[in-house]
C-alpha positions as CSV (number, residue, x, y, z in Angstrom):
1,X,-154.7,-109.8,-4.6
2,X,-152.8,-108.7,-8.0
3,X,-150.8,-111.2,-9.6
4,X,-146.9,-110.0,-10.5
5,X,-145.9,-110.8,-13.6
6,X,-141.9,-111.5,-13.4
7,X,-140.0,-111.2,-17.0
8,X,-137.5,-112.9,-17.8
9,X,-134.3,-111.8,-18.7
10,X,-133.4,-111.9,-22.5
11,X,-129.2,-113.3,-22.6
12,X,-126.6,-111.0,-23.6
13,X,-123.9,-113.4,-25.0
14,X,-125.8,-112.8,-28.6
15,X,-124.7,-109.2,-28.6
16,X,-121.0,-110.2,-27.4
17,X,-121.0,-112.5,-30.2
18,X,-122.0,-109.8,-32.6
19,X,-119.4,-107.5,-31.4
20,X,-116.5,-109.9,-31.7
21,X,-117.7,-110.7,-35.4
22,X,-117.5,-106.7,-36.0
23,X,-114.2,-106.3,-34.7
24,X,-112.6,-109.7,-36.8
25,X,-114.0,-108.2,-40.2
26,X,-113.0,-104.6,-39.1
27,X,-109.3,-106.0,-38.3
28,X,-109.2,-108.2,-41.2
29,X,-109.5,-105.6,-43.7
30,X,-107.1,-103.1,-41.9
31,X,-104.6,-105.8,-42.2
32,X,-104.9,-106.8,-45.4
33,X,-104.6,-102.9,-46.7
34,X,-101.9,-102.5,-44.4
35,X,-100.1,-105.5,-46.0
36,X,-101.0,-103.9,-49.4
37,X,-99.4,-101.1,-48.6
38,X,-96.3,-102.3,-47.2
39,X,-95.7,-104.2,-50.7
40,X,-96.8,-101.1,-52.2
41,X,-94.1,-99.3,-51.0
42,X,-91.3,-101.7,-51.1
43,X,-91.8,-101.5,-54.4
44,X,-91.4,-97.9,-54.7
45,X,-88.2,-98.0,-52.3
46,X,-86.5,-100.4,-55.3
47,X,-87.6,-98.4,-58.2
48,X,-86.1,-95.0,-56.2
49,X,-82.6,-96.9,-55.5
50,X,-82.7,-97.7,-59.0
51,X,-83.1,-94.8,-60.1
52,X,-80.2,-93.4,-57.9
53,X,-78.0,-95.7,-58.3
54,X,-78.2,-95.5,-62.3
55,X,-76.6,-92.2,-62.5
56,X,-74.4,-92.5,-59.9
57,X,-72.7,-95.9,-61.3
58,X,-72.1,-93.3,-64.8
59,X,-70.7,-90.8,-62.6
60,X,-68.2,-93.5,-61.6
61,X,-67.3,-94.1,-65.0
62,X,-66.4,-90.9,-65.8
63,X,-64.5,-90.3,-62.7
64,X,-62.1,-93.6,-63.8
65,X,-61.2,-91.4,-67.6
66,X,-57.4,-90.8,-67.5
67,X,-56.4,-87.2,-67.5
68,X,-53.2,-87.2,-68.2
69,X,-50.4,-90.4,-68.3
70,X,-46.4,-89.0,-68.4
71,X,-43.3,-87.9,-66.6
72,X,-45.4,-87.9,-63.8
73,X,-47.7,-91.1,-63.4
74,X,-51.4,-91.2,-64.0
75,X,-53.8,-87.8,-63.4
76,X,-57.4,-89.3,-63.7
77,X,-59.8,-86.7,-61.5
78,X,-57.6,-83.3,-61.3
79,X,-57.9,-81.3,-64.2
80,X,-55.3,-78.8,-62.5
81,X,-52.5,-80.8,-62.3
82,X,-53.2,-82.7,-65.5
83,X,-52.7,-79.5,-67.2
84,X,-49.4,-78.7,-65.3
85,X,-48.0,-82.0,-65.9
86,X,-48.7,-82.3,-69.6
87,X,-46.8,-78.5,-70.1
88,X,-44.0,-79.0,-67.7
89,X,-44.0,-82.1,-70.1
90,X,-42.6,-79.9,-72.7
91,X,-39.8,-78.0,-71.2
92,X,-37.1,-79.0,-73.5
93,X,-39.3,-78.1,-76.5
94,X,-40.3,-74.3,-75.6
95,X,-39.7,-71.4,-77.8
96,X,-38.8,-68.6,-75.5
97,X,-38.0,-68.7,-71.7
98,X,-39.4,-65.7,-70.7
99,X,-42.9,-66.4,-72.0
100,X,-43.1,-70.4,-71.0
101,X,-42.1,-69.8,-67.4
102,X,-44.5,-67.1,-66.8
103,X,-46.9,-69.7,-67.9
104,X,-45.7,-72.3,-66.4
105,X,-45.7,-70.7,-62.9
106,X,-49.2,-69.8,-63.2
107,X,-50.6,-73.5,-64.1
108,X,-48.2,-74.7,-60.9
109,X,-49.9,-72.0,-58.5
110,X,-53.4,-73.2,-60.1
111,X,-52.2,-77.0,-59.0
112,X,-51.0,-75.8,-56.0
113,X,-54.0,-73.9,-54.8
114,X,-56.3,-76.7,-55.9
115,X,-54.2,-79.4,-53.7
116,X,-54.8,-76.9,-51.1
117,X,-58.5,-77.1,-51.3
118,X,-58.6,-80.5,-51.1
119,X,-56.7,-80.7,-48.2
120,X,-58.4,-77.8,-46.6
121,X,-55.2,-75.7,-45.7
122,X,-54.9,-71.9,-45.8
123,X,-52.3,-71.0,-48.0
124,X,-53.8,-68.0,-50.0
125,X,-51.0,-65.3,-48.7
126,X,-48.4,-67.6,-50.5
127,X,-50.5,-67.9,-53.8
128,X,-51.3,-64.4,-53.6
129,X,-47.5,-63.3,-53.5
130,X,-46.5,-66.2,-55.7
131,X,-49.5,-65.1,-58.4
132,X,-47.8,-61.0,-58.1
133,X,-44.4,-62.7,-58.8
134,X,-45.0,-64.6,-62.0
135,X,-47.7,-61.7,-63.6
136,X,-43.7,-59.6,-63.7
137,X,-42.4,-62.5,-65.7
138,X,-43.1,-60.3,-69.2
139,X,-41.5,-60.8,-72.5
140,X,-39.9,-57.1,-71.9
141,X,-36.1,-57.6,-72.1
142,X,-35.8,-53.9,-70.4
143,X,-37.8,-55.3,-67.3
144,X,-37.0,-58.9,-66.9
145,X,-33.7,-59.3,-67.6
146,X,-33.0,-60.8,-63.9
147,X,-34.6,-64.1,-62.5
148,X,-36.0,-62.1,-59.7
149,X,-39.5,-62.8,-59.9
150,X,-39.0,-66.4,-60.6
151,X,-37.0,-66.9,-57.4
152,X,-39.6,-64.8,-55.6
153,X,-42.4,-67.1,-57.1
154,X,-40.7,-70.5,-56.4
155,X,-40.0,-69.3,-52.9
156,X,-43.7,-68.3,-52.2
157,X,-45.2,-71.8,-53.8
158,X,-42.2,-73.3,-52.1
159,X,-44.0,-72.2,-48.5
160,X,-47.6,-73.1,-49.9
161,X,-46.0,-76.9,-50.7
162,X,-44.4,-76.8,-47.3
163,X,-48.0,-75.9,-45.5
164,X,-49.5,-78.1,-47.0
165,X,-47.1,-81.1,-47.1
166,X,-46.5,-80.8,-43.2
167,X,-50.3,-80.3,-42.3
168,X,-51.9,-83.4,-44.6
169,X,-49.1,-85.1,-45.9
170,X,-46.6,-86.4,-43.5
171,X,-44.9,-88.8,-45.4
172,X,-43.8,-87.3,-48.0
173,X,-41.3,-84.7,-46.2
174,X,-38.6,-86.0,-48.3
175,X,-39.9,-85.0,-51.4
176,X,-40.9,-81.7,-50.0
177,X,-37.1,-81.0,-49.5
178,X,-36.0,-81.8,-52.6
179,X,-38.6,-78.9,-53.8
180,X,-37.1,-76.3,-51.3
181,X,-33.3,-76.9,-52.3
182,X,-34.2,-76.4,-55.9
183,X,-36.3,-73.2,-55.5
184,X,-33.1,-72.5,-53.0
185,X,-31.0,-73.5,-56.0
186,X,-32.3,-70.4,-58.4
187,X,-29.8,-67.3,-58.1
188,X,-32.2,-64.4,-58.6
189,X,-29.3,-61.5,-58.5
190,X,-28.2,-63.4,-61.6
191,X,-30.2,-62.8,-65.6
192,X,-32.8,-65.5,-66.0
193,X,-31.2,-67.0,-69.0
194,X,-28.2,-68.4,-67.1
195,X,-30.9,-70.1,-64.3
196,X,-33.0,-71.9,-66.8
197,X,-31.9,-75.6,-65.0
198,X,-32.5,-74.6,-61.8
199,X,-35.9,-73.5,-62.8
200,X,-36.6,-76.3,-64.3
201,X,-35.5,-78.2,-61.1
202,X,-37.6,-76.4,-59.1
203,X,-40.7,-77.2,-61.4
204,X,-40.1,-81.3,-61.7
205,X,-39.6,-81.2,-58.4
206,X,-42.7,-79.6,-57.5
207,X,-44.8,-82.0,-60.1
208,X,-43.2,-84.8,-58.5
209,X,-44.4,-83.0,-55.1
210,X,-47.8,-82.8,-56.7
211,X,-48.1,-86.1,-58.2
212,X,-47.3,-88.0,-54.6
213,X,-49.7,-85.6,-53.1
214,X,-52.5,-86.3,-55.2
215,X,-52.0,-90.2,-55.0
216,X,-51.9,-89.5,-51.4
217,X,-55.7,-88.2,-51.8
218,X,-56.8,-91.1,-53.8
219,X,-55.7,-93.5,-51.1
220,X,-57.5,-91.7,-48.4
């Protein structure tokens, strides 16, 4: 009778073993270049902020350079009403009526148009009209003897102001009035030379206007 030969079986734990080794080496190097990595690119995220940040702090500086300091406070971001301030500065030292009012209306329609962009109100019918209005304030004595067009130009900037006042700037309905009884105050059935104070009413009023406004948008 044949003799049957029974093997024996060889353990398995050896190859567990070997696979667990495999899998710690293959682990510890993933997370030590993951670790690398996330230094790698915290290190990037600082040099990028820095980088921002940099320019941004010089924009700041430049923002804080004073426009214009007078009659009417402090102007340090708004070129527009910088410029209207600094000539409505000057009314008791200009040379000819005719020529510094024309002028004169269109740096306030400029100011006004620019405070409504910054408050985001539609006003462009008023500053269209009031823009028509002043362009007939010529040196021609035949054709602008009367202080029609100024009175037509106050009234029209007079409604932009009112817009944009009621809309954005509720508190300061006071000052808003004192604007429409001055541009109410200019007679323009009667020559322009004989409304010169009302005029020049109507335009402090509207820089004070202006100026209150546009400290109103600094505090927002």
């Amino acid at each position: 009778m044949a003799e049957i030969k029974i093997e024996k079986k060889k353990p398995i734990w050896p190859w567990v073993l070997l696979v667990v080794i495999i899998l710690l080496i293959v682990y510890f190097f993933w997370y030590r270049n993951d670790a690398n990595l996330d230094r790698t690119d915290d290190v990037i995220v600082r040099d990028t902020i820095s980088q921002v940040n940099e320019p941004y702090q010089d924009t700041n500086r430049m923002e804080e350079t004073t426009l214009y300091t007078g009659t009417y406070g402090t102007v340090r971001n708004e070129e527009a009403f910088a410029d209207y301030f600094r000539y409505v500065d000057n009314l008791d030292t200009r040379d000819s009526d005719r020529g510094f009012y024309r002028t004169a209306f269109f740096k306030l329609i400029t100011a006004v148009k620019r405070q409504a962009e910054i408050d985001s109100v539609d006003v462009t019918n008023n500053i269209s009209a009031a823009m028509n209005s002043a362009e007939n304030l010529t040196n021609d004595p035949d054709t602008n003897t009367k202080a029609d067009n100024a009175k037509k130009a106050a009234d029209e900037i007079s409604k932009a102001l009112k817009t944009i006042q009621e809309k954005v700037n509720d508190n300061l309905s006071d000052n808003y009035k004192e604007v429409q009884t001055a541009a109410s105050g200019i007679d323009g059935t009667k020559t322009l030379d004989t409304q010169t104070a009302s005029i020049d009413a109507f335009f402090d009023k509207s820089a004070r206007l202006l100026q209150n406004m546009n400290d109103n948008t600094d505090n927002r």
